[in-house]
RODO-2510 file (C-alpha; in nm, 4 decimals, decimal comma):
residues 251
     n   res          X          Y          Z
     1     x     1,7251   -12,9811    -4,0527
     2     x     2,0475   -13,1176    -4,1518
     3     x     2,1441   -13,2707    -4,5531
     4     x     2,1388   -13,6057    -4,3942
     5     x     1,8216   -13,5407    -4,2071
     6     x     1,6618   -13,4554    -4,5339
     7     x     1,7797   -13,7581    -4,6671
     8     x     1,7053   -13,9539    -4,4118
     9     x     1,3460   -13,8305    -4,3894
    10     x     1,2909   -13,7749    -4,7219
    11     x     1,0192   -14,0249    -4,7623
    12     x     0,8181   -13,8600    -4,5102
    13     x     0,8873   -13,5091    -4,6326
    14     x     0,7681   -13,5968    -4,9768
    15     x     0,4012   -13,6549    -4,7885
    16     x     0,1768   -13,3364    -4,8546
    17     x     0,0116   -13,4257    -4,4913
    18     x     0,3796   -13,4176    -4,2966
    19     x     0,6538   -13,2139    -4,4863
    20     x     0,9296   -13,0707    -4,3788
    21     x     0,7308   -12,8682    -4,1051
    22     x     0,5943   -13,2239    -3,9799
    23     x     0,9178   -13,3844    -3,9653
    24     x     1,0556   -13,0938    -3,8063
    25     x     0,7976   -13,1108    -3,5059
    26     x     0,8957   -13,5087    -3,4680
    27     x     1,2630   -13,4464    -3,4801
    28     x     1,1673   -13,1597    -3,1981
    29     x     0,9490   -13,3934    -2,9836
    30     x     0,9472   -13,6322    -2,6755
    31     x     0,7625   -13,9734    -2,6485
    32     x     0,7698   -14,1609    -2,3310
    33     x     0,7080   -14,5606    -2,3726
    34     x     0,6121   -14,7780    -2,1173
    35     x     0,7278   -15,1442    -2,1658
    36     x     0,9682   -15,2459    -2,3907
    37     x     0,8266   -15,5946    -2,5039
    38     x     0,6074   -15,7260    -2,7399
    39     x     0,3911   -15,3875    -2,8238
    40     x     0,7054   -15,1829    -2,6868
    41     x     0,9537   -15,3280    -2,9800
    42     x     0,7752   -15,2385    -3,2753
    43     x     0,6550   -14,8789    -3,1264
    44     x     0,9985   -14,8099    -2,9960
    45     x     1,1742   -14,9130    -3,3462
    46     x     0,9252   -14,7131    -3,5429
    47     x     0,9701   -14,3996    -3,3455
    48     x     1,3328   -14,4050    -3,3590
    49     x     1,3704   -14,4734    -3,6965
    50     x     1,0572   -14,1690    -3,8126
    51     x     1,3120   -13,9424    -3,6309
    52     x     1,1096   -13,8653    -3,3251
    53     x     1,4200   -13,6542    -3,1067
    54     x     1,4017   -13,7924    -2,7787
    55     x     1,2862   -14,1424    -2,6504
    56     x     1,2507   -14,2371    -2,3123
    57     x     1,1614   -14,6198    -2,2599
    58     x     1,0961   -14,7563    -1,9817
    59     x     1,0739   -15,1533    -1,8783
    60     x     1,2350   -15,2788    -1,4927
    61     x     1,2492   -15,6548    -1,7085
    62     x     1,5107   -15,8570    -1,8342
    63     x     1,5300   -16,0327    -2,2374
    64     x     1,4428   -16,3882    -2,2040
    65     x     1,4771   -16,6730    -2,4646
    66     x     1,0808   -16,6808    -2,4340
    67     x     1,0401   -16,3409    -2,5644
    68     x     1,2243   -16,3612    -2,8945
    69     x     0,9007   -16,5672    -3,0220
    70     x     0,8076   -16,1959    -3,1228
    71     x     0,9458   -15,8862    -2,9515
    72     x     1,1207   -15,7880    -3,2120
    73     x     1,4016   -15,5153    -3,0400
    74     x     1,5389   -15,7825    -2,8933
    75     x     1,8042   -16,0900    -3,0080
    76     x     1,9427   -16,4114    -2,8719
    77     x     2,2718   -16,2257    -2,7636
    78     x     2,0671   -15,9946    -2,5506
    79     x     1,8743   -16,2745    -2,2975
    80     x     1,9601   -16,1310    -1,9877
    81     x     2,0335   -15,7166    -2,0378
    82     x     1,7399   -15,5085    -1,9633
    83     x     1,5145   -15,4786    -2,2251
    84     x     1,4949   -15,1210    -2,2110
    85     x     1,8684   -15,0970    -2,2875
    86     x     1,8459   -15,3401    -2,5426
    87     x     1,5952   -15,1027    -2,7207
    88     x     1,7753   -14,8513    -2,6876
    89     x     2,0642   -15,0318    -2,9126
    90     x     1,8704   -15,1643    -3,1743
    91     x     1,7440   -14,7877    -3,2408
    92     x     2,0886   -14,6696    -3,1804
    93     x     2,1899   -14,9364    -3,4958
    94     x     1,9377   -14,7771    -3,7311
    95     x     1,9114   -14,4330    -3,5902
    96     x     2,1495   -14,3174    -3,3987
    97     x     2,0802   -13,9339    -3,3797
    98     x     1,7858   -14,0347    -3,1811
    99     x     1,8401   -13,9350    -2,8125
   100     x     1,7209   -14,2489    -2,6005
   101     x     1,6947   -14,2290    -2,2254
   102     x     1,6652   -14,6511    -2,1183
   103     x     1,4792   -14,6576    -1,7764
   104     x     1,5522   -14,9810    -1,6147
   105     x     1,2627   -14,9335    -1,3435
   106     x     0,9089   -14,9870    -1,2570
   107     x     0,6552   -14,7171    -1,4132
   108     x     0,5217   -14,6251    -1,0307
   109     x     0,3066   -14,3114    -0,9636
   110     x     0,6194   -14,1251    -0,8180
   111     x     0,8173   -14,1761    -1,1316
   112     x     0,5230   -14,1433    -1,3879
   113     x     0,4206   -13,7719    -1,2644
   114     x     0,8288   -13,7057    -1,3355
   115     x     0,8104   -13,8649    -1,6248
   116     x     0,4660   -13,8019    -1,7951
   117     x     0,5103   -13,4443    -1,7333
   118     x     0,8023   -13,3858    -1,9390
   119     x     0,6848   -13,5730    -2,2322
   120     x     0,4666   -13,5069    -2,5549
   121     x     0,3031   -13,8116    -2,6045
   122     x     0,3214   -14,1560    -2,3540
   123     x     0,2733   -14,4748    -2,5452
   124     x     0,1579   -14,7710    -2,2871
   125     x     0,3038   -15,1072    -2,4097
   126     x     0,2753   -15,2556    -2,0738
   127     x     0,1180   -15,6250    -2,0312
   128     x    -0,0527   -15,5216    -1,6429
   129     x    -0,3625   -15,3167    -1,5336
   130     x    -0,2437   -15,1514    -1,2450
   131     x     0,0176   -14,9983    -1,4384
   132     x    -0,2270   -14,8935    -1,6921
   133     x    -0,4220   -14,7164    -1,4779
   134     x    -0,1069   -14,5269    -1,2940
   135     x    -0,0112   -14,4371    -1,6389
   136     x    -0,3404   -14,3246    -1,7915
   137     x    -0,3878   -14,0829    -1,3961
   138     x    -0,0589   -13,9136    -1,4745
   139     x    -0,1299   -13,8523    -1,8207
   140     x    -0,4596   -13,7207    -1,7039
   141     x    -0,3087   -13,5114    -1,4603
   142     x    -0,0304   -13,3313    -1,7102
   143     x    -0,2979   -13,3185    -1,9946
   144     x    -0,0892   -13,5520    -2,2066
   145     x    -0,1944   -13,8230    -2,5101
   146     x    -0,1675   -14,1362    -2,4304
   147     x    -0,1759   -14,4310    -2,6903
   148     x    -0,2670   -14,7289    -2,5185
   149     x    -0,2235   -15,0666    -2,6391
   150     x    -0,3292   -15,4259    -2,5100
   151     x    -0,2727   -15,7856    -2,6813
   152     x    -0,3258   -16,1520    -2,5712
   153     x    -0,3983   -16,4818    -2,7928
   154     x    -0,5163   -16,3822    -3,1102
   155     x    -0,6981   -16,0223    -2,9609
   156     x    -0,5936   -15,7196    -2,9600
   157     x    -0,6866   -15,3452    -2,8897
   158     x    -0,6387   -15,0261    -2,9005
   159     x    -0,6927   -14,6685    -2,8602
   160     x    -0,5742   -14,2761    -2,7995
   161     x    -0,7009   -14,1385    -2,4426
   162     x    -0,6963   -13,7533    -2,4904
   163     x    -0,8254   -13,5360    -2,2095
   164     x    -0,7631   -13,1954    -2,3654
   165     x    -1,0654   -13,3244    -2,6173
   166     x    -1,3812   -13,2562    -2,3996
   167     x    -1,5619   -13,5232    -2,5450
   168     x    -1,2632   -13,7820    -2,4945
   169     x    -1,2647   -14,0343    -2,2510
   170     x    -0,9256   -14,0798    -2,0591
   171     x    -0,8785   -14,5543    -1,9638
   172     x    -1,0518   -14,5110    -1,6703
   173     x    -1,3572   -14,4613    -1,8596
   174     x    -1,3479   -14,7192    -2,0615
   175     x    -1,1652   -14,9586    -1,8045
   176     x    -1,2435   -14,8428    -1,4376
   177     x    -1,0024   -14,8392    -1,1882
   178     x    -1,2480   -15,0779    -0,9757
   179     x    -1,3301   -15,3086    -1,1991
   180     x    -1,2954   -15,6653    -1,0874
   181     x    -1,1536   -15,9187    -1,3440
   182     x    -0,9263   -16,2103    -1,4265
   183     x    -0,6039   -16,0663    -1,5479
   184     x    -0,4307   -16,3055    -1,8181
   185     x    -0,0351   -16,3025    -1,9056
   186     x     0,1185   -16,4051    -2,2291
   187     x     0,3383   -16,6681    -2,0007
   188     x     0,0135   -16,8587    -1,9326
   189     x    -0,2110   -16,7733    -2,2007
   190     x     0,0465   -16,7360    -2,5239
   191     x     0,0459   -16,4746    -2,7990
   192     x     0,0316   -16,4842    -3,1800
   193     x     0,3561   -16,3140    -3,2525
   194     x     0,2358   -16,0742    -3,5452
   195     x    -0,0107   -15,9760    -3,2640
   196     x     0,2028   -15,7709    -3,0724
   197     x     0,3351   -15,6199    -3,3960
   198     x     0,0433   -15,4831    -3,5786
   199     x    -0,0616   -15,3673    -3,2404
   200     x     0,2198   -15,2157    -3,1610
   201     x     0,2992   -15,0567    -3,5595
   202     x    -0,0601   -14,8996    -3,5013
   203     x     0,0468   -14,7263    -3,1593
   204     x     0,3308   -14,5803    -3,2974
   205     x     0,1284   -14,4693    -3,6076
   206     x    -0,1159   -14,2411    -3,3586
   207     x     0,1577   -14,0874    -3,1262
   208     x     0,3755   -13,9969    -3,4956
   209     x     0,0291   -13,8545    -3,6083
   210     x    -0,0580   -13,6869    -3,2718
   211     x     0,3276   -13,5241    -3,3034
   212     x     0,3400   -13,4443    -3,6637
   213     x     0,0162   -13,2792    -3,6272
   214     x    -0,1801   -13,5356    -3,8719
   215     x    -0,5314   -13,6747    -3,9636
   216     x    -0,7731   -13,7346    -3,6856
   217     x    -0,6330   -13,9617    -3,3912
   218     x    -0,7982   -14,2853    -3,2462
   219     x    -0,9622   -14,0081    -2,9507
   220     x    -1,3058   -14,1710    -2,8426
   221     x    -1,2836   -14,4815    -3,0404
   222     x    -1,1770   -14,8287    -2,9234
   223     x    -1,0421   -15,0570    -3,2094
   224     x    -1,0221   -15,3959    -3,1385
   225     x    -0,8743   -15,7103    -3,3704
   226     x    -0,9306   -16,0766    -3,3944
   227     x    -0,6342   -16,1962    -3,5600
   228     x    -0,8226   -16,5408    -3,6341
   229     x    -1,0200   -16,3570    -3,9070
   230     x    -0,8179   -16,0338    -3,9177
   231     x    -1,1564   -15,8958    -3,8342
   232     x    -1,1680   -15,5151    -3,6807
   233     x    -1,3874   -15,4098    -3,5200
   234     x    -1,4468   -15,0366    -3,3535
   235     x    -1,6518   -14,8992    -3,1262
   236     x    -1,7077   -14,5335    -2,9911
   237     x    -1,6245   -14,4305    -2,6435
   238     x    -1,7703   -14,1187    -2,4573
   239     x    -1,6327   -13,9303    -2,1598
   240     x    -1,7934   -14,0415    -1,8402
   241     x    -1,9074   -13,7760    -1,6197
   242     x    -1,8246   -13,9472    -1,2938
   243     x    -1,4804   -14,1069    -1,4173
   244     x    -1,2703   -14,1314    -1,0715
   245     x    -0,9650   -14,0262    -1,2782
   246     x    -1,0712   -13,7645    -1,5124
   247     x    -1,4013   -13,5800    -1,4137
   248     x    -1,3725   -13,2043    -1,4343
   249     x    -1,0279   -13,1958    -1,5242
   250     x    -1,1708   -13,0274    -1,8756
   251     x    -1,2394   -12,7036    -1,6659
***
C-alpha cells in the first residue's frame, strides 16, 4: 500500500475490525454490480471511494431527466450517456485509482457466467425479476456472494445469498423462479428518493464486509424497510431442500 493509499484509507485503517490487512484485501478485490441506477449509484460510489480495486458495472440503459429525482451517480449533463459510463466517471472524480470496467449491455445468462465467475462479490441493483434470478443461478453456479437489493414506493429490502454457507438460502429460495406475480416499475409506481439510497448504502456495506473479511453478513436473513415509519423489520430465511437453482450444490 502506497503513502497516499494510507492516507486515503486511513479512516478505515484506524478500525480494529478492518486495518491495514482489511483494506489491503479491498484494494485486492473484484465486485461486479448489476444496474447502475437508483440502488446501483450509491453502491457503486461507495465501493469506489472504500478503495475496492476493480469495479465492473454493468447497466444496457441510458441517464434520463427522470432519474436524477435520486440516482445519485448521475447529473443533468449526463441525460443521454449510458449510465454505466457515467458511473464510472463520477468514481473516476473521487477515486480514480479504482479500475472500472463500464458494461453497456444486458446482464444475460451468457454474459453473467463470464462475468460472475471472475468476480468476488456481485451486488444486484437491478429493478427486474428475470434478471434477478439469472444473476442469483450464476452466482450459484461459481459459488459467489451475492448482495441483493430491491426498492419501490416507500419499501425496501434486502439481503446476502451465500451458497458456500450450508444453511444459506441462495433468491430462488426465498423468491422462486416460478412464482407468479405482478411486477411493479418505479416509472409507474414512483420511489421515495432516500429509498434507493439507504438501500443501496446497506448493499455496499455487506459486499465491503464480505471482502474485508468483517462481522457476520446479512446470510439467511431478509431485512425489509418501510420508509413511512423507518420501521425494519427482519426475518430469517432457510435453505430449501428442493430449490430449482441451488439444491445439492453444497456437496
Amino acid at each position: 500500500m502506497t503513502d497516499d493509499q494510507l492516507l486515503r484509507y486511513s479512516r478505515h485503517i484506524l478500525l480494529d475490525e478492518i486495518g491495514v490487512d482489511g483494506q489491503q484485501r479491498l484494494l485486492d478485490a473484484h465486485a461486479l454490480v448489476i444496474g447502475a441506477g437508483g440502488l446501483g449509484s450509491p453502491v457503486t460510489l461507495y465501493l469506489g471511494t472504500a478503495g475496492v480495486g476493480r469495479l465492473t458495472i454493468v447497466d444496457h440503459d441510458t441517464v434520463d431527466v427522470t432519474n436524477l429525482q435520486r440516482q445519485i451517480a448521475h447529473d443533468l449533463a449526463r441525460v443521454g450517456l449510458p449510465k454505466a459510463e457515467s458511473a464510472k466517471r463520477s468514481i473516476a472524480a473521487i477515486n480514480p485509482d479504482v479500475a472500472v470496467t463500464a458494461l453497456v449491455q444486458r446482464a444475460d445468462a451468457a454474459a453473467l457466467d463470464a462475468l460472475v465467475r471472475d468476480a468476488d462479490v456481485v451486488l444486484d441493483c437491478s429493478d427486474n425479476f428475470a434478471t434477478r434470478q439469472a444473476v442469483n443461478a450464476a452466482c450459484v453456479a461459481h459459488r459467489k456472494p451475492l448482495v441483493a437489493g430491491a426498492a419501490i414506493g416507500f419499501d425496501g429490502q434486502l439481503s446476502v445469498y451465500d451458497v458456500r454457507d450450508a444453511a444459506s438460502p441462495c433468491y430462488a429460495c426465498v423468491f422462486p423462479p416460478d412464482a407468479t406475480f405482478e411486477e411493479v416499475r418505479c416509472a409507474t409506481m414512483g420511489v421515495f428518493a432516500p429509498l434507493v439510497g439507504i438501500v443501496g448504502s446497506v448493499q455496499a456495506a455487506e459486499a465491503l464486509k464480505l471482502l474485508a473479511g468483517v462481522g457476520r453478513s446479512l446470510a439467511g436473513r431478509l431485512q425489509m424497510l418501510d420508509a413511512r415509519t423507518m420501521e425494519w423489520t427482519e426475518i430469517r430465511m432457510p435453505r430449501q431442500p428442493q430449490c430449482p437453482v441451488c439444491a445439492g450444490r453444497d456437496r
